[in-house]
N, C-alpha and C positions, 0 to 999 in steps of 0.2 A: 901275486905274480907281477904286476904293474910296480907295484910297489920296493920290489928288490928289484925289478930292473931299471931304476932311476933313482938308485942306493947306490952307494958307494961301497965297493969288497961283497965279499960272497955271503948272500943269503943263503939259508938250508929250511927250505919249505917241507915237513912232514904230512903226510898222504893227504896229497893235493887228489883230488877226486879226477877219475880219469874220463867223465866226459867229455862233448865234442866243443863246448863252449869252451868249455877251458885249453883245448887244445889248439885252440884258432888263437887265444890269446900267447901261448908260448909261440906259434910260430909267429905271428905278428912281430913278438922282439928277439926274435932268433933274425928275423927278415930286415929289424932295425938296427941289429949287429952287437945286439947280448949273446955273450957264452952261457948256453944252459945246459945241462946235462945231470942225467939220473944216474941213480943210483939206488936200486931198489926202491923201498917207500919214502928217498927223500929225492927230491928237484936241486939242484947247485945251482944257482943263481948269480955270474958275477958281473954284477953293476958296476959301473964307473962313472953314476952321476948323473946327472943331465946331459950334458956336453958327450957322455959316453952312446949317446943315440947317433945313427948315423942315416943317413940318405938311405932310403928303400929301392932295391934295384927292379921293384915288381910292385904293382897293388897288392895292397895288402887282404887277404881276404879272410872277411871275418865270417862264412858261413852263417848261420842261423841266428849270432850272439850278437844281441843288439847292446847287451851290456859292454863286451869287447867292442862295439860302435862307436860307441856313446863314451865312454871312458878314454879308450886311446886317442879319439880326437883331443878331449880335454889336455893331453900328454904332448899331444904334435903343434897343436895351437901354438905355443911359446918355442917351439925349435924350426932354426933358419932354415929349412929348404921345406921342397916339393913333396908330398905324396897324397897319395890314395887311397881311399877306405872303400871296399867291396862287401857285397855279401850277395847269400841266394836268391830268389825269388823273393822269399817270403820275406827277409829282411829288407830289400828295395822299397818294399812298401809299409815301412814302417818310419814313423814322422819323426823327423832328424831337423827341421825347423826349430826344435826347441832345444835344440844344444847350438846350432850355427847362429841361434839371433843372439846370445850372451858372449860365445866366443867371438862374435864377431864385432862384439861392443868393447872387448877387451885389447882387440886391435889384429885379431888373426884374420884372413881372406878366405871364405871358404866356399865353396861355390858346387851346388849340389847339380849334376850332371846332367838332372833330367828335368831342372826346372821347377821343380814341385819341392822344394825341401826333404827330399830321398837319395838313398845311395843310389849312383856309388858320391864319395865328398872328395873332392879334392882341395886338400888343403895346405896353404902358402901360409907359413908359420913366421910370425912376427914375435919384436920387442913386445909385451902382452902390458898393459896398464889395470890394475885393478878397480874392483866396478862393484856397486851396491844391487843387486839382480833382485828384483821380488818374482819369485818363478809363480806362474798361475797354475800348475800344478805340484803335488806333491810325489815328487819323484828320485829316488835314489840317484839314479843313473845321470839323472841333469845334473843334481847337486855335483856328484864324484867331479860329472867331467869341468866342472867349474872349479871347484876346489882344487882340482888337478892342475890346473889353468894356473889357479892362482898361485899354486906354491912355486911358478916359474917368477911371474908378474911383480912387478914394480904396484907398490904401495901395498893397500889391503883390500883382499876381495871380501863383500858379504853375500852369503846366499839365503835369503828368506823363502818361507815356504808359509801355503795357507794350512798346513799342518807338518807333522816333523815325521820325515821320511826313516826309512834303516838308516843306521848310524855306523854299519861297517867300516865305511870310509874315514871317517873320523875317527876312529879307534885304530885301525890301521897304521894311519898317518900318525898318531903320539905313539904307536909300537915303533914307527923305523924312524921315531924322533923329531916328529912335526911339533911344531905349536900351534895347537890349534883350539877356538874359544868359540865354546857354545852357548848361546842366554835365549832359550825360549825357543822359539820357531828359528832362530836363525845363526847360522853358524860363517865365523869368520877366520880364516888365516892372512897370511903377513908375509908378502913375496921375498922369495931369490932365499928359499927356504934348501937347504941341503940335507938329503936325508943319510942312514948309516945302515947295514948290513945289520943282522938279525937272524934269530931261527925262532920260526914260527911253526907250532904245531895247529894243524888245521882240524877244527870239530867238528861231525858232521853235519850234511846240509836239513834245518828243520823241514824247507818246504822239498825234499825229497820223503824225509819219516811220514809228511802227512800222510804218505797214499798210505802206508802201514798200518799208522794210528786210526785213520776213518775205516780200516778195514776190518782190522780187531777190535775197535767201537762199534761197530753195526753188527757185531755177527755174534750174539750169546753165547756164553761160554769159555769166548779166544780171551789168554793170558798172553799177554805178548810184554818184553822189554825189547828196547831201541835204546843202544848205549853210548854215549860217547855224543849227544846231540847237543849242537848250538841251543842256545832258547836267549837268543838274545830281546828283550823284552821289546826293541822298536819291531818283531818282524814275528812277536810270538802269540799274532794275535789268533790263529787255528787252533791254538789249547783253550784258548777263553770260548770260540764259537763253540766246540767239540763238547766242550763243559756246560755250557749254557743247553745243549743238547741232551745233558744230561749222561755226557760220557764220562767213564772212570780214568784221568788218569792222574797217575802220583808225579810229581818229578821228585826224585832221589841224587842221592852223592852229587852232589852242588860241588862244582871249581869252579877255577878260572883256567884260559888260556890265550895267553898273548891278549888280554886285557878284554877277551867273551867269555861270556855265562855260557857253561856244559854244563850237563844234567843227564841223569839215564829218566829215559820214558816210561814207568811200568802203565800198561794199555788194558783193564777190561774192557768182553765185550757184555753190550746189554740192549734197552732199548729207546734208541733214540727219539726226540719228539721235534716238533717245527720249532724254528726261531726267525726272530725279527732280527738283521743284520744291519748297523746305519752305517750313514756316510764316516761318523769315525772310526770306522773298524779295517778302511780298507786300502791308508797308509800299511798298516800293521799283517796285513791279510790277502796282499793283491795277488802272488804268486798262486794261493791255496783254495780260490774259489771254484773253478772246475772239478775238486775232488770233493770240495763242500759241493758242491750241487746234487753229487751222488750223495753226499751224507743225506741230505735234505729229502731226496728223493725213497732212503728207504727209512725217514722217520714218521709218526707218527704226526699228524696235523701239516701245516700249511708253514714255507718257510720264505722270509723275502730278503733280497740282496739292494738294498739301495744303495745311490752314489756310485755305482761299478763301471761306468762309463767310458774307465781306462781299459778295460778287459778288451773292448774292440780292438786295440791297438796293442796286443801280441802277438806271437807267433801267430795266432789266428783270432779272427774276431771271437773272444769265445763267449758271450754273452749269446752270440748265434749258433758257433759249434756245439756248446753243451744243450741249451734249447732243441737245436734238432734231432740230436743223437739221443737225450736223453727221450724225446719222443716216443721214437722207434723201440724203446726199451718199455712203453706203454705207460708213462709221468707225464700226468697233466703237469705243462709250465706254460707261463705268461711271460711273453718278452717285451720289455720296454726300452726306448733310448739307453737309461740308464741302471735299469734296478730286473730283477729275475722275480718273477713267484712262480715254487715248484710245490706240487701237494704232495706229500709225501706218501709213497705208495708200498711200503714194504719189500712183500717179491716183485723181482722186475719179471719181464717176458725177455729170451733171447732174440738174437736178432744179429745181424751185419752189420758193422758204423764204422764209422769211417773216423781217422784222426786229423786229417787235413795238416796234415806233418807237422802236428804240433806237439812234443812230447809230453805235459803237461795234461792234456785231451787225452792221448792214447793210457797211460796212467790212470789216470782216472775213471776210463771205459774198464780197464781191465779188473777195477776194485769194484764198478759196477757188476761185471759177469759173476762175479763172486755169488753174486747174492738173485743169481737172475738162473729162468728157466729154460738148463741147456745151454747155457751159457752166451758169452759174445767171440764174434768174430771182429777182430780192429783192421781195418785195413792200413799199412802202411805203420805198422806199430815199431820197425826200426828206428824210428826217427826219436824213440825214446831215451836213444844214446844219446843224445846230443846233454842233456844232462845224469843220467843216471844208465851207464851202459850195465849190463847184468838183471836190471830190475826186475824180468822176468821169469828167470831162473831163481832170485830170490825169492817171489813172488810165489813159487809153484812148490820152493823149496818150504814154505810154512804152513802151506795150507794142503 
């Protein structure tokens, strides 16, 4: 979506996934004075460029998506005027310091409202000069909005990382005709980069299949295919944990599309046993830890999550959301600063838990009650649209 709206000529996006992060992002450049419009399962997208962004008559609010955060800033960094990036509660408090220290190095003014490097940002977008960044974490969202930065910027930006984050971005970027150079940990482009209209078909999101996949892996007997799925290998690290747990799955009819790895998921289920999970798993893995926590929870032996330290810092802390929830569900776990051990306990007990409007969390409770006695009640389990509206109904429609 970002990407054909800072394209040139009309992009045609096929079945763009209708949750509510992505919906913040369309309006964001509907608000920045892109022409968007549907048309059944495709999106029309006509870009006009960099220069085709215009002055925002309103904050811009990005709801829950800290990726639409973190991104679009990358975008506005390098364009002449004023705006404002918003979001809910939960995004306010979500650390936005490590996009404003690199954009801010690159010559943009950004100045976070409340003093704490949190939304809402206003940002005063400058001439951008390109910069050699070594990010101290390994984070997608930092990289994009950098990279995003750069493809405005004079000279060349690099972004390094202490490991090598999703690579969507950068596959993206060479679909709408970027040039862009990856060697190792660290990827760089080559400013006042123009890009071009495209149609892009979109494959399904893998860290939405997880809750699927860990559900028909835990539960003997379930045949399940998931078709049509991303498995792009920087982000497909929950088939290897899933595996290592000693679950069945195949990936089948291998394409490409728009330069990602699809694949259909065939899923048995059987029975799962504890795994050791290390710090380098969770580049690859960061989104799928709360449904691996249920994984862990009804396997066999003892499972530990080290390095996971970033999981504080989503929609909700979930190294503490899943800890207490899964509690109450009667799973001994251990919570550390930065790593989880859960002993794995087969049937859960039911109970009442709460998602802390994390849709991720509510997700993952509900593939827990699967397997629990009488089931769970999630409070606030709406909030699972914000990425995956339906899931519940899918969800009831298979089991």
């Amino acid at each position: 979506m970002i990407f054909a709206s800072i394209a040139e000529g009309e992009s045609r996006l096929f079945d763009l996934s209708g949750g509510e992060d992505n919906h913040r992002t369309v309006r964001a450049f509907k608000g920045l004075g892109v022409k968007i419009r549907s048309e059944g399962n495709v999106l029309l997208v006509d870009g006009n460029g960099w220069e085709g962004l215009c002055p925002p008559g309103n904050p811009i609010d990005c709801g829950n998506s800290g990726t639409t955060m973190r991104l679009v800033a990358g975008v506005l960094a390098g364009r002449p005027f004023v705006s404002t990036l918003d979001g809910d509660a939960s995004l306010r408090q979500r650390p936005m310091q490590r996009v404003i220290e690199p954009l801010s190095q690159m010559g943009a003014e950004i100045l976070s409202q409340n003093g704490k490097g949190a939304a809402p940002l206003e940002i005063r977008g400058r001439q951008l000069q390109g910069i050699h960044y070594v990010s101290p974490v390994a984070s997608a969202q930092v990289k994009s909005a950098i990279l995003l930065a750069g493809l405005q910027a004079e000279g060349v930006t690099v972004v390094e990382e202490p490991q090598r984050s999703r690579d969507h971005t950068e596959i993206m970027a060479r679909a709408f005709g970027a040039r862009v150079r990856v060697e190792g940990r660290s990827v760089s482009v080559k400013g006042r980069q123009r890009l071009w209209k495209r149609e892009v078909k979109i494959p399904g999101d893998l860290s939405s299949a997880a809750f699927f996949m860990v559900a028909a892996a835990s539960i003997p007997g379930s045949d399940l295919v998931i078709r049509g799925v991303g498995c792009n290998p920087s982000r497909s690290g929950v088939i290897d944990v899933l595996r290592q747990m000693g679950a069945s799955i195949e990936l089948i009819n291998h394409r490409e599309e728009s330069g990602e790895v699809v694949v259909d998921l065939h899923v048995l289920g059987g029975k799962l046993k504890g795994v050791d999970v290390g710090v380098e798993m969770v580049a690859r893995t960061i989104d799928e830890y709360p449904v691996l926590s249920v994984a862990a929870a009804l396997a066999d032996g003892v499972s530990t999550f080290s390095g996971v330290r970033e999981l504080r810092y989503k929609e909700s802390d979930r190294i503490y959301t899943m800890t207490r929830e899964l509690r109450k569900l009667g799973v001994e776990v251990e919570e550390e600063e930065d790593s989880m051990r859960i002993v794995g306990k087969g049937r859960l007990q039911g109970a009442r838990v709460k998602s802390y409007g994390d849709h991720r969390v509510a997700m993952a409770l509900a593939c827990a009650g699967l397997y629990s006695a009488g089931g769970v009640e999630i409070e606030d389990s709406g909030c699972a649209d914000v990425s995956f509206p339906g899931f519940f109904d899918l969800l009831e429609s298979l089991c």
